[in-house]
Kinemage of the C-alpha trace (Angstrom):
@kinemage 1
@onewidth
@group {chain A} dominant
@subgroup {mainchain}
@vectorlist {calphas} color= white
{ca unk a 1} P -12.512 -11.651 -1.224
{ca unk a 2} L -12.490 -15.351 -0.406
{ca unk a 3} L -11.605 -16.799 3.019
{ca unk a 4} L -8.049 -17.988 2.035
{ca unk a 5} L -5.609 -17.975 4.965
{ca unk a 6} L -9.117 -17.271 8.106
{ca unk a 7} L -7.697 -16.265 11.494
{ca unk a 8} L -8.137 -18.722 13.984
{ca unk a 9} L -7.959 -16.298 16.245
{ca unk a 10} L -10.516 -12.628 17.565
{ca unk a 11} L -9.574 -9.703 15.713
{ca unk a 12} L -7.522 -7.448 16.751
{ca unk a 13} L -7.820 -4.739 14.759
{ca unk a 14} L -8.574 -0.863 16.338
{ca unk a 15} L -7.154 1.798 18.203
{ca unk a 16} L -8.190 5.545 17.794
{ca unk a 17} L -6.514 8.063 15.747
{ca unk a 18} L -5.004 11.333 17.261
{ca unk a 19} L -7.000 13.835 17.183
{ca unk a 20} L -5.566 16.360 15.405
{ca unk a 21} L -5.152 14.352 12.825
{ca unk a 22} L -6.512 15.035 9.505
{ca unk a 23} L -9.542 13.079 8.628
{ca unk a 24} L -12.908 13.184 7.732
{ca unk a 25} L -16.140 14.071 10.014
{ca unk a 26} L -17.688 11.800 12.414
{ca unk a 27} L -20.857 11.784 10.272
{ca unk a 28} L -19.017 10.553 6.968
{ca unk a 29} L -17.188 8.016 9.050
{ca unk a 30} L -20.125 6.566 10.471
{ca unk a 31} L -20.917 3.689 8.388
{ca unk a 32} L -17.563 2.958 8.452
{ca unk a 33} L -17.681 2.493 11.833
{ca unk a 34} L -20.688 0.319 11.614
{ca unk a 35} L -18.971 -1.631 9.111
{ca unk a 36} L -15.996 -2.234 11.437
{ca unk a 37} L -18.104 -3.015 14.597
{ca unk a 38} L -20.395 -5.637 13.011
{ca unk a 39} L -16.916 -7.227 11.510
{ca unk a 40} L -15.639 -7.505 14.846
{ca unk a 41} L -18.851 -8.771 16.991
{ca unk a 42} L -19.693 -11.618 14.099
{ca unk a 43} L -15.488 -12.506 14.724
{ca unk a 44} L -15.901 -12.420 18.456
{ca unk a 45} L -18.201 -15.034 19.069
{ca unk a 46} L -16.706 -18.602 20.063
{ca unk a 47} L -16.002 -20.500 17.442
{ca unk a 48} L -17.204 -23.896 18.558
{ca unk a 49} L -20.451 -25.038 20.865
{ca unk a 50} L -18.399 -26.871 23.153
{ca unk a 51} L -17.731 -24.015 25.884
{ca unk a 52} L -18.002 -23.415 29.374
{ca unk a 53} L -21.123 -21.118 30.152
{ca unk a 54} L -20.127 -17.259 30.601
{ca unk a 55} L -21.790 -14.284 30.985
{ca unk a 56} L -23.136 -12.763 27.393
{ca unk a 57} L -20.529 -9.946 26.369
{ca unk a 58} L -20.934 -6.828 24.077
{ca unk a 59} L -18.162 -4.850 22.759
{ca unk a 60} L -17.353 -1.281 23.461
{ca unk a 61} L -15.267 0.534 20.723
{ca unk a 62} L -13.026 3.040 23.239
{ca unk a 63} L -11.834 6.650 21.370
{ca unk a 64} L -9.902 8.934 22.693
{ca unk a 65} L -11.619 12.021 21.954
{ca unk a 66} L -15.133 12.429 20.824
{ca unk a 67} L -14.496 13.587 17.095
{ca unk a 68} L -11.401 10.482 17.082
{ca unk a 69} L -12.197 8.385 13.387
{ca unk a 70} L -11.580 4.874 14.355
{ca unk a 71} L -8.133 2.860 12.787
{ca unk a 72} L -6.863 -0.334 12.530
{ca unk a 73} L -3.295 -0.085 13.457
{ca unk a 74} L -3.710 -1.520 17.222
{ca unk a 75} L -5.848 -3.051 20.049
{ca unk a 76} L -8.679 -0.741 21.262
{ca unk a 77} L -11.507 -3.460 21.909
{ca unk a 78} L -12.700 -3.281 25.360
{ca unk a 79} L -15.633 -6.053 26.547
{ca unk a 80} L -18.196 -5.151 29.397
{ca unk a 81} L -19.534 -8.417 31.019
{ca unk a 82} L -23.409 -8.023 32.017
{ca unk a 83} L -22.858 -6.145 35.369
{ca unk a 84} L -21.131 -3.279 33.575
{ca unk a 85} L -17.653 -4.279 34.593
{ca unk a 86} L -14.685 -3.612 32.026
{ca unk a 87} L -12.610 -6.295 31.412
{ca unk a 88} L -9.860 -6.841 29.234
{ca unk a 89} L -10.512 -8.943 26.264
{ca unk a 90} L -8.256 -11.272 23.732
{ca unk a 91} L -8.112 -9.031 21.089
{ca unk a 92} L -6.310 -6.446 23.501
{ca unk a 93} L -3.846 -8.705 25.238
{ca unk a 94} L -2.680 -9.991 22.182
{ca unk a 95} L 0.512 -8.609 20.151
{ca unk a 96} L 2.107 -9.122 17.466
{ca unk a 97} L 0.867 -9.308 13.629
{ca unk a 98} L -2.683 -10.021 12.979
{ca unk a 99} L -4.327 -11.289 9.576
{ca unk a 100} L -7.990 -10.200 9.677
{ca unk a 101} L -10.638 -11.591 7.861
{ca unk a 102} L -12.260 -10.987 4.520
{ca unk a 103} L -15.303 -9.359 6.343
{ca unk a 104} L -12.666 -7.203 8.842
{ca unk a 105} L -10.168 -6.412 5.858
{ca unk a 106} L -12.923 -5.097 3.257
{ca unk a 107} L -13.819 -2.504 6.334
{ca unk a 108} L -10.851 -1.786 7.090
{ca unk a 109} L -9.473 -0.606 3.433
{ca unk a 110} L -12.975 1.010 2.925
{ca unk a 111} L -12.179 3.127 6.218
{ca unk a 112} L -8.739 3.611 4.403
{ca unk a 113} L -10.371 4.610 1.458
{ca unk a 114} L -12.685 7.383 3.591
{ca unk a 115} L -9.962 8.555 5.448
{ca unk a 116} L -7.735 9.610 2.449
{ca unk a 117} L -10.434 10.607 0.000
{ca unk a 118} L -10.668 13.822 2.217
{ca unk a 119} L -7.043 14.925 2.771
{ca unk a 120} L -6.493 17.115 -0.046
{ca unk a 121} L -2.766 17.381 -1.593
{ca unk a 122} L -2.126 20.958 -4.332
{ca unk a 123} L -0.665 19.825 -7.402
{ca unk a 124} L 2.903 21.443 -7.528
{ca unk a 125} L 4.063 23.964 -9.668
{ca unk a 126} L 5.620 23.256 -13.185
{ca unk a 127} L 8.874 23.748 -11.853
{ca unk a 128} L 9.083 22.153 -8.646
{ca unk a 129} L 10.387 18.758 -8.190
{ca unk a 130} L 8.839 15.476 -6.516
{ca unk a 131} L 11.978 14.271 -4.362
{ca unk a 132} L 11.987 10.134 -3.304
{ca unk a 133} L 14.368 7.997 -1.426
{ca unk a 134} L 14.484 4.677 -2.141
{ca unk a 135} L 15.771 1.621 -0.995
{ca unk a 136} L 16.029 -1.905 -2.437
{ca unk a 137} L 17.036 -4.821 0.279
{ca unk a 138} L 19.127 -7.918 -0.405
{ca unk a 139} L 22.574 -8.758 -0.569
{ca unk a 140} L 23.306 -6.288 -3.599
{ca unk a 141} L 20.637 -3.650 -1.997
{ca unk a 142} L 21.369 -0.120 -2.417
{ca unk a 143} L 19.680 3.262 -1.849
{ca unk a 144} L 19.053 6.178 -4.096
{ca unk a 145} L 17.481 9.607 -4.067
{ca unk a 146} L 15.420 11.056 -7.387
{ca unk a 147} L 14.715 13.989 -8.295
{ca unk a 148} L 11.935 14.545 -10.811
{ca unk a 149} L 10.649 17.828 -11.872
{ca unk a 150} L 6.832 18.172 -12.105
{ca unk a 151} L 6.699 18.905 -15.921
{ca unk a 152} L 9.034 16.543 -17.267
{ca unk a 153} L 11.670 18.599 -18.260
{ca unk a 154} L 14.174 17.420 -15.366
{ca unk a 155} L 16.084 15.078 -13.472
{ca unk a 156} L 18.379 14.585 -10.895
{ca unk a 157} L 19.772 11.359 -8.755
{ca unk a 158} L 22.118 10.653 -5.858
{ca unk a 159} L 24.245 8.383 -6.463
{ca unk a 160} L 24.887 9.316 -9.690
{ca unk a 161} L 24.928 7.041 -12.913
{ca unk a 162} L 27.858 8.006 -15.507
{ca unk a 163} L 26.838 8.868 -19.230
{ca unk a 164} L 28.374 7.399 -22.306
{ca unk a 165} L 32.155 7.819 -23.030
{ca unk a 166} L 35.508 8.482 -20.283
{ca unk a 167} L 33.914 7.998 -16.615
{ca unk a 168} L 37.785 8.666 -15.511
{ca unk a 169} L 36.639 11.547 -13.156
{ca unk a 170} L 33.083 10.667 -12.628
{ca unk a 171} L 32.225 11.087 -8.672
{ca unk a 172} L 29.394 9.268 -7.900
{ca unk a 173} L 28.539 11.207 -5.015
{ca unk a 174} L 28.045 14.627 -6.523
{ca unk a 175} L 24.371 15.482 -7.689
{ca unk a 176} L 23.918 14.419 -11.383
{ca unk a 177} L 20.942 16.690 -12.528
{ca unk a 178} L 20.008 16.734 -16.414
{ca unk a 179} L 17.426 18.936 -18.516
{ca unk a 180} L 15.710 18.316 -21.252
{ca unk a 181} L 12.809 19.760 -23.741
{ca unk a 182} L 9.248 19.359 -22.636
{ca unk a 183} L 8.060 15.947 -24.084
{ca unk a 184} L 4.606 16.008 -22.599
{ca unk a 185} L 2.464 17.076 -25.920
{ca unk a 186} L 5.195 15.041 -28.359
{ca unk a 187} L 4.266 11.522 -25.820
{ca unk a 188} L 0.872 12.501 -26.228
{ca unk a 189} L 1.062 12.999 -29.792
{ca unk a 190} L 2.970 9.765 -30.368
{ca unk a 191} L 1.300 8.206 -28.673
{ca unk a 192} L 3.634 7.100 -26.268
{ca unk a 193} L 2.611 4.794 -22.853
{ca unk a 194} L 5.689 7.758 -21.353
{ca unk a 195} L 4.041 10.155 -19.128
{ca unk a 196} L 5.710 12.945 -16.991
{ca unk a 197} L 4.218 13.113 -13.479
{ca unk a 198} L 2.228 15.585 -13.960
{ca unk a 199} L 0.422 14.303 -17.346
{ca unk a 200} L 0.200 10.785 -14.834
{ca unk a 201} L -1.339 13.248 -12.047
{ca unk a 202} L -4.020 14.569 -13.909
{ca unk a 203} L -4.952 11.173 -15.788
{ca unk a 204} L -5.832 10.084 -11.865
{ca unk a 205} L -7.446 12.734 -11.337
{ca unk a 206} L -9.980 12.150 -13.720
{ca unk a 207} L -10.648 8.801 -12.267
{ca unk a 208} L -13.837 8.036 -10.155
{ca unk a 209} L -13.356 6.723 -6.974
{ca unk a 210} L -15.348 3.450 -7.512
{ca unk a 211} L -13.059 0.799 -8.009
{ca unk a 212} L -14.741 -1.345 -11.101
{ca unk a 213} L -14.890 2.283 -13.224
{ca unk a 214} L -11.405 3.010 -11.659
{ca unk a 215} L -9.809 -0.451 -12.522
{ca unk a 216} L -11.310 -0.640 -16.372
{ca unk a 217} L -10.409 3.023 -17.083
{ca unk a 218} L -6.841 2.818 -15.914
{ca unk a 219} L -6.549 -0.937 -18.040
{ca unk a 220} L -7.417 1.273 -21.056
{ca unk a 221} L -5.340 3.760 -20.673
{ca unk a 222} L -2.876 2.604 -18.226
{ca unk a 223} L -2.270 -0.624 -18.732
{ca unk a 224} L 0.704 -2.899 -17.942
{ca unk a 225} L -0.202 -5.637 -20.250
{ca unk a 226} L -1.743 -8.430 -20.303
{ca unk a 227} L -0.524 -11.823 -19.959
{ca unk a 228} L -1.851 -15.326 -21.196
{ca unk a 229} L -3.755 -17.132 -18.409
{ca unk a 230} L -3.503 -14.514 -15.769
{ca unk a 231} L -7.037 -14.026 -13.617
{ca unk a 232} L -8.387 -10.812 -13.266
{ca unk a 233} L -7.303 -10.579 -9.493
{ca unk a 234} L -3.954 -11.172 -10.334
{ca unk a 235} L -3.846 -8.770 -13.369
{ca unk a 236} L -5.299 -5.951 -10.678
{ca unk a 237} L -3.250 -6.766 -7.916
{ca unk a 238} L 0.143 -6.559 -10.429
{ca unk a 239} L -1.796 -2.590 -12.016
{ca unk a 240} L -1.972 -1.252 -8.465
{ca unk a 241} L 1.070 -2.518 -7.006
{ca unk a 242} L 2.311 -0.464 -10.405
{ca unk a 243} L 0.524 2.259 -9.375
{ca unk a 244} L 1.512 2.867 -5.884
{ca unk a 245} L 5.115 3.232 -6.581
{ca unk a 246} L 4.077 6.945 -7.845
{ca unk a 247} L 4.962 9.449 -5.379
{ca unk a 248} L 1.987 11.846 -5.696
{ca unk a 249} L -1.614 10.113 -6.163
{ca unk a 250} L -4.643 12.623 -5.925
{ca unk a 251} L -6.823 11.433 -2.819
{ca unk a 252} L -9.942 9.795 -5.153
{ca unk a 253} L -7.400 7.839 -7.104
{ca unk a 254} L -6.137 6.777 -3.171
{ca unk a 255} L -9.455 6.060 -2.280
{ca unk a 256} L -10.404 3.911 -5.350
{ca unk a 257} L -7.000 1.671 -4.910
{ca unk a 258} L -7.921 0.993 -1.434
{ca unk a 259} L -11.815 0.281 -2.641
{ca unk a 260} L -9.867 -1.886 -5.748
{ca unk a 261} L -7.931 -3.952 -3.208
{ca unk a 262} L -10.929 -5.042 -1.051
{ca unk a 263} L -12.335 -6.083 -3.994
{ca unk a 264} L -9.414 -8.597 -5.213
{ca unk a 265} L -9.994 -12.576 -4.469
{ca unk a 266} L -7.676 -13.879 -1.661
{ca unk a 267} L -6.224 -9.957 -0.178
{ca unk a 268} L -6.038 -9.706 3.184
{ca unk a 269} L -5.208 -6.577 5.673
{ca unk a 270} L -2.542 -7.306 7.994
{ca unk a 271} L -2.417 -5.393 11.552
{ca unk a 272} L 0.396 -5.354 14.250
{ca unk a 273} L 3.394 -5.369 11.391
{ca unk a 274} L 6.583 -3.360 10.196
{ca unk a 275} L 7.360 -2.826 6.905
{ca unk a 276} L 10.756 -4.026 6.172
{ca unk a 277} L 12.986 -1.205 7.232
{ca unk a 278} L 11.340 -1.466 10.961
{ca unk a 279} L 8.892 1.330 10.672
{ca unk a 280} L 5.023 0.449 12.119
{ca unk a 281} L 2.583 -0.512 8.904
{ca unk a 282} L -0.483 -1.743 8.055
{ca unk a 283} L 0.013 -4.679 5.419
{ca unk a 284} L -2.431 -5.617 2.516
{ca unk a 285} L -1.054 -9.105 0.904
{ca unk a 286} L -2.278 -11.898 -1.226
{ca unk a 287} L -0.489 -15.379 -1.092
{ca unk a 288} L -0.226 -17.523 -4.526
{ca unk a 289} L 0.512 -20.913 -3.641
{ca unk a 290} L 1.102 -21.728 -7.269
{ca unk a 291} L 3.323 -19.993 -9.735
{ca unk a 292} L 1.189 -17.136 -11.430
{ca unk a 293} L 1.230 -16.627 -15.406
{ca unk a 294} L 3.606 -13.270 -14.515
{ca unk a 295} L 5.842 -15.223 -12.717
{ca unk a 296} L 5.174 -14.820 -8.913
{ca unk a 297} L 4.821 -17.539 -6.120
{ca unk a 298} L 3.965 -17.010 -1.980
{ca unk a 299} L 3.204 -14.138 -0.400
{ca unk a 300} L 2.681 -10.927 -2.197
{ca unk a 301} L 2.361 -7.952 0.393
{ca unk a 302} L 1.976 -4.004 0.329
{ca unk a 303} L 2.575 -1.823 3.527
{ca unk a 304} L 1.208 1.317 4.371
{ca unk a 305} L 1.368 3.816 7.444
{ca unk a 306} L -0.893 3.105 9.915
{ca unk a 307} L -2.106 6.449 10.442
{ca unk a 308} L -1.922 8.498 6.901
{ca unk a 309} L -2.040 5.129 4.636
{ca unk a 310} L 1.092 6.749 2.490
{ca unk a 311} L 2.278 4.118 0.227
{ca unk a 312} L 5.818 2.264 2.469
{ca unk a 313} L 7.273 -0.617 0.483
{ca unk a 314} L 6.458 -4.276 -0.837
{ca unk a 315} L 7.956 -7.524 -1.169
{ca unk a 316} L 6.697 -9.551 -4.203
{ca unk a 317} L 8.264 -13.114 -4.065
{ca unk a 318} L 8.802 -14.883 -7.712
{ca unk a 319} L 8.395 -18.393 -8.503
{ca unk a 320} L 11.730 -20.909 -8.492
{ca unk a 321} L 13.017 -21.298 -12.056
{ca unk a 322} L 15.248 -24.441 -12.654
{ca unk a 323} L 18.057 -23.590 -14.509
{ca unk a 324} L 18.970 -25.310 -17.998
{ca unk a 325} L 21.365 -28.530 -17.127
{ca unk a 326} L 24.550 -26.520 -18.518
{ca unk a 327} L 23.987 -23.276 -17.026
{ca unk a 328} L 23.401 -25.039 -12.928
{ca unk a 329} L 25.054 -21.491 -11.519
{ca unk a 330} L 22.057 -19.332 -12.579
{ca unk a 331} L 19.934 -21.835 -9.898
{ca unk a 332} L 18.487 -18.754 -7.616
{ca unk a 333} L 18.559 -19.191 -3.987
{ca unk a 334} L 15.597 -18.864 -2.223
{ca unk a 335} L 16.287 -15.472 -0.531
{ca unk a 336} L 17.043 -14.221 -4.418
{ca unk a 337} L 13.401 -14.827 -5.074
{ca unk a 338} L 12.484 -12.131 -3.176
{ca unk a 339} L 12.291 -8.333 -3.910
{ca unk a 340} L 11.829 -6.091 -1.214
{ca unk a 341} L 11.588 -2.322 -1.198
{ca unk a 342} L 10.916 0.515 0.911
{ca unk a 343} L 9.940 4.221 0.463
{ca unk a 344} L 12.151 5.699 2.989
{ca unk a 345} L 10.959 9.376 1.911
{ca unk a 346} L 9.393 11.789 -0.380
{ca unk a 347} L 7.992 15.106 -1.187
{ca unk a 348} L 7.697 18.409 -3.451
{ca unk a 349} L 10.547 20.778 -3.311
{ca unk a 350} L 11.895 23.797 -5.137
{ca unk a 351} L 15.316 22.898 -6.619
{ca unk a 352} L 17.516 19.381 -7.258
{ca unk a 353} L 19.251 18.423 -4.555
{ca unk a 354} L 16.710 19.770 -1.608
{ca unk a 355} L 14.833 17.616 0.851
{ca unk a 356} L 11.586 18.190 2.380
């Protein structure tokens, strides 16, 4: 990463998990830790010469419980001045959201990275279904609820969308579910870019967990496209955007996404936020201050849960488009140039129509 959009001011960037949360063992975490800690004492020092003299500091990273991983969805960062005395620093009194460094943010998404590489999620059976709500914000927003089931051979959505011919007594609001014939071996065949979740499952499976394998294996076989002037930062930050909107990712593919976005030019972690439905997040966002080959212009973010790092939403802004002289009414408005949505909830079920 570059140092595109520095904080001016300390980091604020750690509070401990619970502690019966599930993560991996204080040994594994380690150099994580170390990672984080030498981020934060290089970003604590004053930033110019010209300062009153003060007693030397160190920090002290406070957990809650001895086996407690360390996060960075708050303010844990307690200073000791040389006669042992706690006192409360910057980084702790400050609120609000924080944009950490290049330095701070590649820790940070490499303790991501750690932390979900070890929480292991069963595939589901054949004929269960992965269940997401979604919602899309903006004056013509809306939310829906999918139904997809785990070998490709159904569907179901809330509201519903009418088929082809009379939609005289369509209702809406009555589960639409449809089957169909297995299609995973004729895609394959085909050779088809359609995969059913599971056949997308088990391709990320097979994935190592070290993002520059990761990244060139899922451009050969996964790929978006390419398009004519793009950089290879902005070609990886549209593939995993892509990538997150799938419900169920197996934890190395997690890992090497989180590993992947520490890696692209200009990404920063973003502490102290909500995603855009109110709920606390963790942001990771890139800002193009110039229209991008694909079409996008200003900030570029992705949110996550602070705790379990589950994918929560995005907002990708696009660049303004002038509109031919005779067609002036297609002229967006800058709030159309945004598209924002959330993940409001998801999971495996048995049947259509359930919720976890």
């Amino acid at each position: 990463m570059n140092e595109l959009d520095e904080p001016n001011d300390e980091l604020s960037a750690v509070r401990a998990l619970r502690a019966d949360a599930p993560l991996p063992d204080s040994d594994r975490l380690a150099p994580h830790r170390a990672l984080l800690s030498e981020a934060f004492q290089k970003e604590a020092r004053p930033s110019t010469a010209a300062t009153a003299p003060r007693p030397r500091r160190r920090l002290v990273l406070i957990a809650v419980a001895a086996t407690a991983a360390l996060a960075v969805t708050g303010g844990l960062i307690a200073v000791r001045s040389d006669d042992g005395t706690p006192t409360a620093s910057t980084a702790e009194r400050r609120t609000g959201p924080q944009v950490l460094s290049a330095q701070a943010s590649a820790a940070t998404l490499e303790l991501a990275a750690a932390t979900v590489e070890k929480i292991g999620t069963p595939e589901p059976g054949p004929k269960q279904w992965v269940y997401e709500k979604d919602t899309v914000l903006g004056e013509n927003g809306s939310t829906s609820e999918q139904w997809t089931r785990w070998d490709g051979t159904g569907e179901a959505r809330l509201p519903g969308i009418p088929g082809t011919g009379s939609i005289k007594d369509f209702d809406p609001n009555k589960l639409q579910v449809w089957y169909g014939p297995n299609q995973e071996e004729k895609w394959k065949e085909e050779g088809y870019d359609d995969r059913s979740q599971r056949q997308f499952y088990r391709f990320l499976k097979t994935l190592p967990s070290d993002p520059d394998r990761m990244m060139k294996a899922i451009r050969e076989e996964h790929a978006i496209g390419d398009i004519e002037g793009e950089t290879a930062a902005q070609r990886d930050w549209r593939e995993i955007d892509v990538l997150y909107r799938s419900v169920l990712i197996p934890p190395n593919a997690q890992a090497g996404l989180f590993r992947a976005l520490a890696k692209i030019d200009g990404a920063r972690v973003e502490t102290g936020v909500k995603d855009p439905i109110g709920r606390p997040a963790i942001g990771v966002k890139v800002y193009y201050g110039e229209p991008t080959p694909s079409g996008h212009q200003g900030k570029q973010e992705i949110y996550f849960d602070p705790e379990t790092y589950a994918y929560l939403g995005e907002i990708s802004t696009a660049a303004p488009m002038e509109a031919p002289p005779f067609e002036e009414d297609l002229t967006m408005a800058p709030e159309d140039l945004v598209m924002t949505s959330v993940r409001n909830a998801w999971g495996v079920v048995d049947k259509p129509g359930e919720r976890p």
